[in-house]
C-alpha positions as CSV (number, residue, x, y, z in Angstrom):
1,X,-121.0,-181.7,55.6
2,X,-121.6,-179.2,52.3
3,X,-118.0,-180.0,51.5
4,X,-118.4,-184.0,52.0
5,X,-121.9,-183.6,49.5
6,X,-120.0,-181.5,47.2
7,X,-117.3,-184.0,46.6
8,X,-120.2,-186.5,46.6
9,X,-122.0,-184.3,43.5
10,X,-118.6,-184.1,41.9
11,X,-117.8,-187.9,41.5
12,X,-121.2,-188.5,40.1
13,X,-120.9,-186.3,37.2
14,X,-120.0,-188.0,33.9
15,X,-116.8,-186.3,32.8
16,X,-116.1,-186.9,28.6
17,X,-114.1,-189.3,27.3
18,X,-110.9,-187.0,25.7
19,X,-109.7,-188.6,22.2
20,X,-106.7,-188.2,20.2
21,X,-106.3,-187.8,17.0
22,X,-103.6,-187.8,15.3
23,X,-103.4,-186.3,11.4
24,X,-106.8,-184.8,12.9
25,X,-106.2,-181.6,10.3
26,X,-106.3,-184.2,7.0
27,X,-109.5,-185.1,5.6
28,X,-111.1,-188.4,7.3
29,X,-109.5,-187.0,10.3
30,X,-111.2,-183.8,10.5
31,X,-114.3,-185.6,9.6
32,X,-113.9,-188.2,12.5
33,X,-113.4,-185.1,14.8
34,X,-116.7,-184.0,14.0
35,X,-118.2,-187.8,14.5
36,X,-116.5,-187.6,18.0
37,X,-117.5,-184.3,19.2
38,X,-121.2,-184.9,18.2
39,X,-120.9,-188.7,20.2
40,X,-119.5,-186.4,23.4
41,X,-116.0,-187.2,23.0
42,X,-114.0,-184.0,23.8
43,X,-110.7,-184.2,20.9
44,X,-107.4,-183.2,20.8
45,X,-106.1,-183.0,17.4
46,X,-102.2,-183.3,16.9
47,X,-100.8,-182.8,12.8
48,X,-97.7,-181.3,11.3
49,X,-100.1,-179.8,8.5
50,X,-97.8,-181.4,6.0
51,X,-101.4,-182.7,4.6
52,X,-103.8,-180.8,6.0
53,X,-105.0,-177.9,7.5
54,X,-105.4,-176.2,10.8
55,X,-109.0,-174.5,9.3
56,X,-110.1,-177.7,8.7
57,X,-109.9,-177.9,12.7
58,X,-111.3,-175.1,13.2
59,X,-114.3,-176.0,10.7
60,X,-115.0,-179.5,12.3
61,X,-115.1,-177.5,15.8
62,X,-117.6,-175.3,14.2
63,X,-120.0,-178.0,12.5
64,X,-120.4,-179.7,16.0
65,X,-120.6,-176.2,17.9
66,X,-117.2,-177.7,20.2
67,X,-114.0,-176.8,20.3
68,X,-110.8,-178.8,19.7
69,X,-107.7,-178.8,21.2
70,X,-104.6,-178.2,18.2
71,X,-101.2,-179.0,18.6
72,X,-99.2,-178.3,15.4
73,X,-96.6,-181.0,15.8
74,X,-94.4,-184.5,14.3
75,X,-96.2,-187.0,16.3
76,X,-92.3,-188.9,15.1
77,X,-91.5,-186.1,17.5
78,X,-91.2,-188.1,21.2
79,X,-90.3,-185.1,23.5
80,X,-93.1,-183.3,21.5
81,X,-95.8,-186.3,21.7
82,X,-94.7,-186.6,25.0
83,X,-95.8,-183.1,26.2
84,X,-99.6,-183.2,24.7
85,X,-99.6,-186.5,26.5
86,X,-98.6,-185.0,30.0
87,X,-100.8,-182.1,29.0
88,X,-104.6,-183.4,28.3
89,X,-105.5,-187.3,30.2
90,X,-105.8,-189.1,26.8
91,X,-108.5,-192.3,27.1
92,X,-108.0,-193.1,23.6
93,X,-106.4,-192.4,20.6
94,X,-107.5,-192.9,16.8
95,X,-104.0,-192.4,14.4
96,X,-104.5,-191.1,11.0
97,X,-101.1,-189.3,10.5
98,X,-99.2,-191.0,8.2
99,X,-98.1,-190.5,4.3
100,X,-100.9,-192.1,2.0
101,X,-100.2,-192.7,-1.6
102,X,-99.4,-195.4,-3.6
103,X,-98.0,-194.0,-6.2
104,X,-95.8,-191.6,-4.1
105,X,-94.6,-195.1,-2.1
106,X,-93.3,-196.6,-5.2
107,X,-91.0,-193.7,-5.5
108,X,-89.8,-193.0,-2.1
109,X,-89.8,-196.2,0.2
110,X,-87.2,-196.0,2.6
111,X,-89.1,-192.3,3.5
112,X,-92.6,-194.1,3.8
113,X,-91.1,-196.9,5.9
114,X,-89.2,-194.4,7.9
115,X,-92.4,-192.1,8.7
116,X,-95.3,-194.6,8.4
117,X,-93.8,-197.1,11.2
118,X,-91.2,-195.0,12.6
119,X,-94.6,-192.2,13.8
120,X,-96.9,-195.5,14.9
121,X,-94.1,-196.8,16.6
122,X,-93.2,-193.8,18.6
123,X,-97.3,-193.4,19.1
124,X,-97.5,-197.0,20.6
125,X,-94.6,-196.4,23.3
126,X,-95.9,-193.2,24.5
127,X,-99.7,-194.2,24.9
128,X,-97.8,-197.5,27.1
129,X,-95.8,-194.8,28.9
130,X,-98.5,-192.9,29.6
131,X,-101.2,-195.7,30.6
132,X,-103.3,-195.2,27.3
133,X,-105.1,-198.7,26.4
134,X,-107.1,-197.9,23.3
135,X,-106.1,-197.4,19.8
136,X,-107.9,-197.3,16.7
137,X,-105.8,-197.7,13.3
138,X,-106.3,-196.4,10.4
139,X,-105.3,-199.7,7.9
140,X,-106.4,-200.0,4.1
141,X,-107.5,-202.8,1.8
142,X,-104.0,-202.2,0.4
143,X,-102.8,-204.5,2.9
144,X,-104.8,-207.3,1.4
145,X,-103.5,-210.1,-1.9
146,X,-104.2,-208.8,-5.4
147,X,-105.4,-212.9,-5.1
148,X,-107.7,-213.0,-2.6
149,X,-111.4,-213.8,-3.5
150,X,-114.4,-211.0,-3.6
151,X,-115.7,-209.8,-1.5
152,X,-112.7,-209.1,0.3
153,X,-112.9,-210.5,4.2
154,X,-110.9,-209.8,7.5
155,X,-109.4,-213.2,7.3
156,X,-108.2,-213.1,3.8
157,X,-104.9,-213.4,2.7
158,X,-102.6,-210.6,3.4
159,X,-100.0,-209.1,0.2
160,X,-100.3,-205.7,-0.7
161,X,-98.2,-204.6,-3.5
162,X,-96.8,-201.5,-2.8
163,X,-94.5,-200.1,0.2
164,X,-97.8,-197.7,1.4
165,X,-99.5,-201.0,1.8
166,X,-96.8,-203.1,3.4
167,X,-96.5,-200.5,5.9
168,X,-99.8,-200.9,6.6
169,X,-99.2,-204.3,7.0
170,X,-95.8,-204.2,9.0
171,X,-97.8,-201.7,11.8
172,X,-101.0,-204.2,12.2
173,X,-98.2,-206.8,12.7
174,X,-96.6,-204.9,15.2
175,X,-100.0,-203.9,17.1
176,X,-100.8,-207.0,17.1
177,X,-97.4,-208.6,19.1
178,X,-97.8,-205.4,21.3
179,X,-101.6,-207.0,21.9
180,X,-100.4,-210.4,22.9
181,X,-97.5,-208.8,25.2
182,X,-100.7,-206.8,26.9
183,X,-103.7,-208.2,27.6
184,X,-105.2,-204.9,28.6
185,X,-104.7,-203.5,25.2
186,X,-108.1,-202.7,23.0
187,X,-106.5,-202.1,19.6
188,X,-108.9,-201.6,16.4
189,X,-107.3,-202.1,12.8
190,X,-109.4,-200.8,10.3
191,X,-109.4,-201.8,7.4
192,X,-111.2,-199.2,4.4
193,X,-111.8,-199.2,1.0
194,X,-112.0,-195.8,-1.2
195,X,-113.3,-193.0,1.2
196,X,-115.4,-190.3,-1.0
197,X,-117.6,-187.4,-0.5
198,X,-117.8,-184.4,1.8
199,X,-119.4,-183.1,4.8
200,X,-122.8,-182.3,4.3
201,X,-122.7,-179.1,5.2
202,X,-120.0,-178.3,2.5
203,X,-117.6,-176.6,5.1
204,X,-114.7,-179.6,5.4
205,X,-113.8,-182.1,2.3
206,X,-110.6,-183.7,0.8
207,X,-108.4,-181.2,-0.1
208,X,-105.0,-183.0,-2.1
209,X,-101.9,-181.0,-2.6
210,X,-101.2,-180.7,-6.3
211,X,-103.1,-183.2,-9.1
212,X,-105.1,-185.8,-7.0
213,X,-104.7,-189.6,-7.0
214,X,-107.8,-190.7,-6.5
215,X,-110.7,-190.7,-8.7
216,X,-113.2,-188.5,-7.1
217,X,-111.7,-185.6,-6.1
218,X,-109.9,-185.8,-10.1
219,X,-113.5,-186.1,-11.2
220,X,-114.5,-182.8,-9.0
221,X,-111.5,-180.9,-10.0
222,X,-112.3,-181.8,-13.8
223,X,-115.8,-181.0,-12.9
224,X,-114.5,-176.9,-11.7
225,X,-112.5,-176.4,-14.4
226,X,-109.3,-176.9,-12.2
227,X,-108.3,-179.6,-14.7
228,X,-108.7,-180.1,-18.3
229,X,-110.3,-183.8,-18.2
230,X,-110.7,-187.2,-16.8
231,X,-108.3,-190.2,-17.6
232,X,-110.1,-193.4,-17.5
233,X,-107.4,-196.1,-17.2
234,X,-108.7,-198.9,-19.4
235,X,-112.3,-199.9,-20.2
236,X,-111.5,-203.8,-21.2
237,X,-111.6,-205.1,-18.1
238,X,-113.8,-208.2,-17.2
239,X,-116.4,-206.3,-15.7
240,X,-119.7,-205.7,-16.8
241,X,-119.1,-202.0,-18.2
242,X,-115.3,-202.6,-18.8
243,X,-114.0,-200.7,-16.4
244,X,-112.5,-201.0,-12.4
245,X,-114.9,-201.7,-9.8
246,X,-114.4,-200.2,-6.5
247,X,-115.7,-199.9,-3.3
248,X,-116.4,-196.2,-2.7
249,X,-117.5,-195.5,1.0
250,X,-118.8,-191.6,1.9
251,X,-116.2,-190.2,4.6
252,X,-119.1,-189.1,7.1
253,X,-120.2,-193.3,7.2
254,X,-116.2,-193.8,7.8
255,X,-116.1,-191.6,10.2
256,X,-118.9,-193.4,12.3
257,X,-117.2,-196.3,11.7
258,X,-114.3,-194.6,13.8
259,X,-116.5,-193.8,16.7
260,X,-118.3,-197.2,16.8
261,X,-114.8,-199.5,16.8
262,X,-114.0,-196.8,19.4
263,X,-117.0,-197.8,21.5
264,X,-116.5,-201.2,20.9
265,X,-112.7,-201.3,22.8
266,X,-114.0,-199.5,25.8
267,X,-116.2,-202.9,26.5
268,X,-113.5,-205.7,24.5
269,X,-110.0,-205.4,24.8
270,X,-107.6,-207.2,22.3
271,X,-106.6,-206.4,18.7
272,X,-109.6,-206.6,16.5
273,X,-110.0,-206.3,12.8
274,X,-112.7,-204.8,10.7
275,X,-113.3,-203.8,7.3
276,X,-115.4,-200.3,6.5
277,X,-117.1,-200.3,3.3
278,X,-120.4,-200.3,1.8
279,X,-120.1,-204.1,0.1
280,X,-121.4,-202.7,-2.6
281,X,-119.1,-202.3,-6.0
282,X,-119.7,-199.0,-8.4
283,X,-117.5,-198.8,-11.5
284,X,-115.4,-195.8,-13.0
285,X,-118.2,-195.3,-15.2
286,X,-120.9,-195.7,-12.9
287,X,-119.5,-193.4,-10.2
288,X,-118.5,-190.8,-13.2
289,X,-122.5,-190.5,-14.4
290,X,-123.3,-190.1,-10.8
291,X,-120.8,-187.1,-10.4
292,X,-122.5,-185.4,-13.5
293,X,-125.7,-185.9,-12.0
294,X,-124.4,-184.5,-9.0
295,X,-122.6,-181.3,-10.9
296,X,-125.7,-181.3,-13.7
297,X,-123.3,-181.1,-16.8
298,X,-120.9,-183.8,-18.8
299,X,-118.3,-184.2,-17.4
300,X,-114.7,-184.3,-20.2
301,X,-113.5,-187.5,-20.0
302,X,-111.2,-190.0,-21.9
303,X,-110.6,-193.6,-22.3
304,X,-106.5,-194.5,-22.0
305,X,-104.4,-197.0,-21.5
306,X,-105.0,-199.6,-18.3
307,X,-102.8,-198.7,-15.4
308,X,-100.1,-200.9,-14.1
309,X,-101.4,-202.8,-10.6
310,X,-104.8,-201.9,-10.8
311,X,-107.2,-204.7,-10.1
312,X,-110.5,-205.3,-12.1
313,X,-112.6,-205.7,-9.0
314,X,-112.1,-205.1,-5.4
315,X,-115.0,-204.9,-2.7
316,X,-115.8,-205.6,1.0
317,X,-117.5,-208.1,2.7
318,X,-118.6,-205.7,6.0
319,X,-120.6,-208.2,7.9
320,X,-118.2,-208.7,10.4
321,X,-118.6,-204.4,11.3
322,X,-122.6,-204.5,10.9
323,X,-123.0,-207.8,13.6
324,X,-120.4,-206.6,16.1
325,X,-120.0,-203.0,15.8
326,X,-123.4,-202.0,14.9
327,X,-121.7,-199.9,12.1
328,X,-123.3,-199.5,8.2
329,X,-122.3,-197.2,5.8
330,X,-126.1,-195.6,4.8
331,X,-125.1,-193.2,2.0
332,X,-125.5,-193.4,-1.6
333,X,-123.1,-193.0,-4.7
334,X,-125.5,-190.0,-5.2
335,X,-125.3,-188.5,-2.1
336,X,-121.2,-188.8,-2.3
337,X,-120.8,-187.3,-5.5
338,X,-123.5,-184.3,-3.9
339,X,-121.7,-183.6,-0.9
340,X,-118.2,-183.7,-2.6
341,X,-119.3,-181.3,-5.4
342,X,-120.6,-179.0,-2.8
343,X,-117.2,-178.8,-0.9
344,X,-115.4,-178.3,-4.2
345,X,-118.0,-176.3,-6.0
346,X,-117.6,-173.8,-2.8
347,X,-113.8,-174.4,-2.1
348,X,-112.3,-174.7,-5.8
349,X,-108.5,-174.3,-4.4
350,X,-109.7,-175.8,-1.4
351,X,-108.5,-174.4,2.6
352,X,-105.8,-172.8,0.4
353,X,-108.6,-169.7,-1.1
């Protein structure tokens, strides 16, 4: 009779969800690890650490007072994905891994083709193989038309303009077909805009391997003396201070974003699109005076020539993630530029100190 009420007590307790996440050690990863733990999810992070770091791992595990499960390996590797699979019962997965820039793309297609869709690819067979329903994706505006109208919605045209975009593009396609073949698959394409800021507590941030392509973190490393100046690519542009508008979103409201889509496929299978922004547009300028506000000096910067591709204005429209995912970015320009200039004013070279 004990042993009958024992197993009894055992099938009522409320065993954790266990997530993977894959390019977990990068920088909206490790910050989506720490969204997860705190919701309850226990995480298993698998990277190669070809962009990221296995202490900021450990330092997500830390903030939330958890641990995390590492595997250092190629998730292009099957045998290798394979084995964390038949070692930890995945109930979802959330894929960052991936190669991420633009200008990088340009230069190198055939490799970002080969490791952008060839990794989600070999992802999407071994979650089927192993009975794994949910996935959340890591997308990108890029995958939307320089044409399309502002703000940007989920059903506007799709044409990015650059390889790192069309994959983007080519794996929603593919997640999608793989959707219609199975009903029972709850697939979450996510769609952000320019992902800022730090942790609050200063211990994890973006950490980019040699001169950084996006405008914050060259702002913070300008800011630290790590480089010279600022380049401001064109202030001519039809906008009301001349120069780019952008949708900057901080990385801790992305990360809840992760969580909440995550939430949302346990209860609605299908392939599901959402954009995560604030809807809100902050120039170069605008952003820059809020980063000296943040660091409390000038920050050197100079006006140069426009930059080929670059669009005068691009923005969200995130209605579609505040009514059905309950989601809304809630920090500031201010409290990005705050949060990243604590993680670089503590960590000038970075996980690499």
């Amino acid at each position: 009779m004990a042993i009958v009420e024992a197993i009894e007590m055992t099938e009522t307790i409320d065993v954790p969800e266990t997530i993977l996440v894959t390019g977990g050690a990068g920088y909206i990863g490790s910050h989506t690890c720490v969204a997860l733990l705190e919701a309850g999810y226990d995480v298993v992070v698998v990277d190669d650490l070809s962009n990221g770091s296995e202490h900021a791992v450990n330092e997500a595990a830390g903030i939330a007072g958890r641990t995390i499960e590492f595997h250092r390996i190629d998730v292009a590797d099957r045998a290798a994905l394979d084995a964390v699979f038949e070692a930890h019962h995945i109930d979802g997965v959330i894929h960052f891994a991936g190669l991420k820039a633009v200008g990088e793309s340009v230069v190198e297609p055939l490799r970002y083709f080969r490791v952008n869709v060839g990794t989600a690819l070999t992802l999407a067979e071994t979650m089927a193989d192993h009975g794994v329903k949910r996935l959340v994706f890591s997308s990108s505006a890029t995958v939307y038309s320089p044409q399309a109208s502002m703000p940007l919605r989920e059903d506007a045209p799709n044409g990015p303009t650059n390889p790192y975009g069309e994959t983007k593009s080519m794996i929603e396609r593919i997640l999608v077909a793989a959707g219609d073949a199975d009903p029972e698959l709850a697939v979450a394409l996510l769609r952000y805009f320019n992902p800022v800021g730090a942790h609050e507590s200063g211990r994890i941030g973006e950490d980019p391997a040699g001169i950084p392509n996006n405008l914050m973190p060259f702002v913070m490393q300008v800011a630290v003396g790590k480089l010279a100046e600022l380049s401001i690519f064109g202030d001519d542009y039809d906008t009301p201070d001349g120069t780019c508008i952008r949708d900057y979103i901080h990385v801790v409201d992305l990360a809840r974003g992760h969580v909440a889509a995550l939430c949302r496929l346990g209860e609605h299978p299908g392939v599901q699109t959402w954009n995560l922004g604030t809807g809100r547009g902050t120039s170069v300028l605008q952003m820059l005076a809020a980063a000296e506000r943040a660091v409390g000096h000038p920050i050197p910067h100079r006006v140069v020539g426009r930059r080929a591709g670059d669009q005068p204005v691009s923005f969200a429209d995130v209605s579609k993630a505040e009514r059905e995912l309950g989601w809304r970015a809630e920090r500031t320009i201010d409290n990005m530029c705050a949060d990243h200039w604590e993680w670089q004013r503590t960590h000038p070279d970075g996980f690499r100190e």
